[in-house]
C-alpha positions in Angstrom: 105.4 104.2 117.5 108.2 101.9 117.0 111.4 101.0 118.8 113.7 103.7 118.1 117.8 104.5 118.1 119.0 107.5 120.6 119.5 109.2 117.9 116.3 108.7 116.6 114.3 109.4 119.8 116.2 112.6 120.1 115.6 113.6 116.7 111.6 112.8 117.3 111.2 114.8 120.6 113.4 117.7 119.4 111.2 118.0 116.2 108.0 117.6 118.5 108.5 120.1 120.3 109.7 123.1 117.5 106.5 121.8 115.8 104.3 122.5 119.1 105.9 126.0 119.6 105.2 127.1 116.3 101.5 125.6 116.7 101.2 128.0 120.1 102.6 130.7 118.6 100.9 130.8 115.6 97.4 130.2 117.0 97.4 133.6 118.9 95.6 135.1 115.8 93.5 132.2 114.8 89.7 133.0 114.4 87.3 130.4 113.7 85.2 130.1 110.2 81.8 129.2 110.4 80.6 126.2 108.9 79.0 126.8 105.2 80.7 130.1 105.2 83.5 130.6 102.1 86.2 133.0 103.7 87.4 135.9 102.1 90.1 136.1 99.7 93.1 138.5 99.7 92.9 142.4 98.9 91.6 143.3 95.5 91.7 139.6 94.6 89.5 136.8 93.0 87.9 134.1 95.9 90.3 131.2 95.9 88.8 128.3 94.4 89.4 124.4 94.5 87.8 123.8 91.2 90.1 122.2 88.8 92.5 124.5 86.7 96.2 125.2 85.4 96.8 126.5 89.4 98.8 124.8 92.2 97.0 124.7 95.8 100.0 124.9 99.0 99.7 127.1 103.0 100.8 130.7 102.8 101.5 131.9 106.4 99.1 129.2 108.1 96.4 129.4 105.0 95.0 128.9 101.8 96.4 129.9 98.8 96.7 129.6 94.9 98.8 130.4 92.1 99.0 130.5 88.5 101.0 126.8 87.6 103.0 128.7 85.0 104.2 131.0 86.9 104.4 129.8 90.5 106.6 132.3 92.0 104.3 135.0 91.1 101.5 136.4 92.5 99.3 134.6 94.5 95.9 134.3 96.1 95.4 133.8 99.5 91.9 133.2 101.3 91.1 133.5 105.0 91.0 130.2 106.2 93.4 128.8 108.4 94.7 125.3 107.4 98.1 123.5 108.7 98.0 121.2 106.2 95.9 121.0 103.0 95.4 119.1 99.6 92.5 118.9 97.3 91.4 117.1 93.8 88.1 116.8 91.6 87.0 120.3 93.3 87.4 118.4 97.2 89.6 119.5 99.6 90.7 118.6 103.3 92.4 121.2 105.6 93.6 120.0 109.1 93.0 123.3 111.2 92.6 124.3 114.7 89.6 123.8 116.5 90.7 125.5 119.8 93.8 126.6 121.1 94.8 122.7 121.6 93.2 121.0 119.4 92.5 120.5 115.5 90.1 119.4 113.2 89.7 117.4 109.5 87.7 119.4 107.8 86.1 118.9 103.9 85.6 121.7 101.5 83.9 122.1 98.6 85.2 124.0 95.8 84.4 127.2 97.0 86.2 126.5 100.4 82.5 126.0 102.4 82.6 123.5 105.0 80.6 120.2 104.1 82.4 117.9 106.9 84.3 118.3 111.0 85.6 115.2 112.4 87.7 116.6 115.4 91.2 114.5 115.2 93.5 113.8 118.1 97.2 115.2 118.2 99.0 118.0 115.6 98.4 117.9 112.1 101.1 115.5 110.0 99.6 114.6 106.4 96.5 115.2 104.3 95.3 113.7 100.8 92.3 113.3 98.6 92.0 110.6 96.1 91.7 111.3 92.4 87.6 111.4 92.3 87.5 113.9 94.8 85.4 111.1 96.9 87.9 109.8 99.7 90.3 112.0 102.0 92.8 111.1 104.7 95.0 112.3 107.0 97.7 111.8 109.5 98.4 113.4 113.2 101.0 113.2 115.6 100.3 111.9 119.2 101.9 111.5 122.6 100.8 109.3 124.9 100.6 105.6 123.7 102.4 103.4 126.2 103.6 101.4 123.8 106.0 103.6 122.8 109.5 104.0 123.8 109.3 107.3 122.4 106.3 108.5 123.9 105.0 110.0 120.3 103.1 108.0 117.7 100.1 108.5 114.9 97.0 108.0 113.7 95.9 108.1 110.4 92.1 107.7 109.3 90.0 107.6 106.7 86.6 109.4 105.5 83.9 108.7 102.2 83.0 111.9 101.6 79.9 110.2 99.7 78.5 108.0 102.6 80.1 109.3 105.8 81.7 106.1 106.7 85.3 106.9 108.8 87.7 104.6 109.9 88.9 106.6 112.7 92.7 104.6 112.6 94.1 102.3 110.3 95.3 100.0 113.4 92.1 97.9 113.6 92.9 96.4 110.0 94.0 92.6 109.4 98.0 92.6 108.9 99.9 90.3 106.3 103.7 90.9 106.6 105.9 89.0 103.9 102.8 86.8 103.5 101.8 85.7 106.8 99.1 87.0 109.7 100.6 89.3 112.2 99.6 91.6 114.8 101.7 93.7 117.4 100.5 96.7 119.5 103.0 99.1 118.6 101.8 99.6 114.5 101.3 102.7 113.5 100.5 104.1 109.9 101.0 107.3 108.4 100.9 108.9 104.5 97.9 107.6 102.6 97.6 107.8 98.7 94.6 106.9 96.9 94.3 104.0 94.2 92.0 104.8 91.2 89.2 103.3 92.4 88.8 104.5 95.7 89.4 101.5 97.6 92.5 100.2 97.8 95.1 102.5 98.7 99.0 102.9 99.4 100.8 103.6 103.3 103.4 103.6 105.6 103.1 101.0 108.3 105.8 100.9 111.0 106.6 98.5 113.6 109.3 96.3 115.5 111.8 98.7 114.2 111.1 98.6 110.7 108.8 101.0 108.2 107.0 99.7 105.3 104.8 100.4 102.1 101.6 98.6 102.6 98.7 98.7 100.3 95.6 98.7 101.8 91.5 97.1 100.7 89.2 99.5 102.7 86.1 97.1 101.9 88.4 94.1 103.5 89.8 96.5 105.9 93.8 94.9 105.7 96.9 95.7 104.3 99.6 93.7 103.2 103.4 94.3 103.4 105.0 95.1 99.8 108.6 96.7 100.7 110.6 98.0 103.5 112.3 101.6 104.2 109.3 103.5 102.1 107.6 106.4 104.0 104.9 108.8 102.5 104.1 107.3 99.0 102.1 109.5 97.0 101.0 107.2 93.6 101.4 109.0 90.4 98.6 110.0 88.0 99.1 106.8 86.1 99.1 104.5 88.7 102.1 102.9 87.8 104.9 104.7 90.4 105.4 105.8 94.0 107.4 108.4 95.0 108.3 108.2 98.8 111.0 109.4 100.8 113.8 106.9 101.8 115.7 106.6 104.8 119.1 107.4 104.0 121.0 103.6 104.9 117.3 103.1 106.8 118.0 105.2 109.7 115.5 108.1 109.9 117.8 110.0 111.5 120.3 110.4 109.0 117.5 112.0 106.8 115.8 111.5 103.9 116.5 110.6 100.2 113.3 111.7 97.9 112.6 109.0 95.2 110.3 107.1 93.0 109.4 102.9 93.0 108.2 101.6 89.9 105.5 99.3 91.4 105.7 97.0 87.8 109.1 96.4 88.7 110.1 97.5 92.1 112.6 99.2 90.7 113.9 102.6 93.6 115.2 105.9 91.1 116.6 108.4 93.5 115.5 111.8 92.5 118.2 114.9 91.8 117.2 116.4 95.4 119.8 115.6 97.7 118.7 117.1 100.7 116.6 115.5 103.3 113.1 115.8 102.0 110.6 115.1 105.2 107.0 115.4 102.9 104.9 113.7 101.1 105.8 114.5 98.0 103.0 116.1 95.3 102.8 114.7 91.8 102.1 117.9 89.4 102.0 115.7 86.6 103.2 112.7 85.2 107.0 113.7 85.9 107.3 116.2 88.2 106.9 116.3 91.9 106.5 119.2 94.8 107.6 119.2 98.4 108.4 121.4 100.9 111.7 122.1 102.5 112.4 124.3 105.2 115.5 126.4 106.0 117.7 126.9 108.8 114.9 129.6 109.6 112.5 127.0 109.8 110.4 129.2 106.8 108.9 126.5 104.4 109.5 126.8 100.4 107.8 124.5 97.8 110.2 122.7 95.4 109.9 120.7 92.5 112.0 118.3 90.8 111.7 115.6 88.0 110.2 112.2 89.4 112.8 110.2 86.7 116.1 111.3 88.3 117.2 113.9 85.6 117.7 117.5 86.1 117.9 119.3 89.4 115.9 120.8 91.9 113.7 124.1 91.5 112.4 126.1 93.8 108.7 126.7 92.9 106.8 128.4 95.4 108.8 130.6 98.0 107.4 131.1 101.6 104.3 128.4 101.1 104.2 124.5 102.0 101.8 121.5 101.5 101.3 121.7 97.8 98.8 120.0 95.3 97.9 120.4 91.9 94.2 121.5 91.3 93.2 118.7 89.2 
């Protein structure tokens, strides 16, 4: 990925390798869904649905579940399918899942939760979005192997039109402009997409030489250009106008991470009220409010929301799930 502190590589590996456990572990149980086929829903419950509607979409225990947006710590509605990450818009939805034992899967829904695309993906699941129309989906994996790296870990992040099939297996083919001039070096790597309104340009993470920063992206011209440093994971608000992203706390990923919002009229950072490290791409639920996931010291996830402006205080939302979404 990129040159990295002590600190930081230790921080990487440690995390890798809790996050491959709990992949091992968990798997034990897994049983595949067939293509087409909507999986059940919980006991005595309605079918979990994608289609738009006052719910909130997140990962109970490994899969796919919904509850009521006014009341998000009540009861919920959980279907069979497995999914280690998931997000979903306009009645689309991606969940990253696992294919075999060892490896995992981008796969499309519809609103019903039937399969409509597989693209088999490389490396654990890290980050999954669908643009506003429902049309385009990304997402994110962690890999090993790149020799690049002094870490040994990196990612890939790609790209699928749900309409025409085209995929753009990894963002690292496109043409780089960094503080307005060409550059290329074999160690970038890209990670959290967020969709523009029209489906084409689009918001990232790009990392290299040391550094991390927010590039927006033209699919049809397939580059990015540089547009800040020390922003990771934006996810653009319903308007357009504002990213919220999680910032490096004194731009050392291992010091953790401060959750906040960059007005993209002004460039303006607001910190939110969450002061602890928030490692997610953060959810807008609206137009002020955003959900994430933190874990405790038990490593079991809970969804949280707080208000995008810097007011207020954090709320927990949705205990025992992770990965949320709005159903918009």
């Amino acid at each position: 990925m990129t040159a990295m502190s002590t600190r930081a590589k230790l921080a990487v590996v440690v995390a890798s390798a809790v996050l491959l456990g709990a992949v091992a572990a968990g798997y034990a149980a897994t049983a595949a869904q067939a293509p087409g086929t909507p999986p059940p829903a919980s006991d005595g419950e309605q079918p979990v649905t994608l289609a738009p509607g006052p719910r909130l979409l997140a990962i109970t225990d490994r899969h796919v579940s919904t509850v009521a947006a006014t009341d998000p710590a009540g009861p919920r509605t959980v279907a069979g399918l497995e999914c280690l990450r998931v997000y979903a818009a306009a009645g689309t939805g991606i969940c990253l899942k696992p294919e075999t034992a060892w490896s995992y899967q981008m796969v499309v829904l519809d609103a019903a939760l039937r399969q409509t695309r597989a693209v088999s993906v490389p490396g654990l699941p890290n980050r999954a979005r669908v643009s506003a129309s429902g049309r385009m989906v990304s997402w994110t994996t962690f890999v090993g192997g790149d020799s690049y790296t002094s870490s040994g870990f990196s990612t890939r992040t790609g790209i699928l039109d749900t309409h025409t099939g085209a995929t753009v297996a990894s963002l690292e083919g496109f043409t780089i402009t960094r503080d307005g001039r060409g550059y290329r070096n074999p160690d970038v790597n890209y990670w959290g997409v967020t969709f523009t309104a029209d489906d084409n340009r689009f918001y990232a993470t790009m990392a290299t030489g040391g550094r991390r920063y927010l590039v927006r992206g033209d699919l049809a011209a397939r580059t990015v250009e540089t547009l800040k440093e020390n922003v990771e994971c934006p996810s653009l608000s319903p308007d357009g106008t504002r990213l919220a992203f999680k910032e490096a706390v004194d731009a050392d990923p291992a010091k953790g991470w401060r959750l906040s919002v960059l007005d993209l009229g002004t460039m303006r950072v607001t910190a939110t009220a969450e002061t602890r490290s928030v490692d997610d791409q953060a959810a807008w639920l609206d137009g002020g409010t955003l959900a994430y996931t933190l874990r405790g010291d038990d490593g079991q996830p809970d969804v949280w929301t707080v208000p995008a402006d810097g007011s207020g205080s954090s709320t927990l939302a949705i205990p025992g799930a992770e990965s949320p979404s709005p159903l918009t």
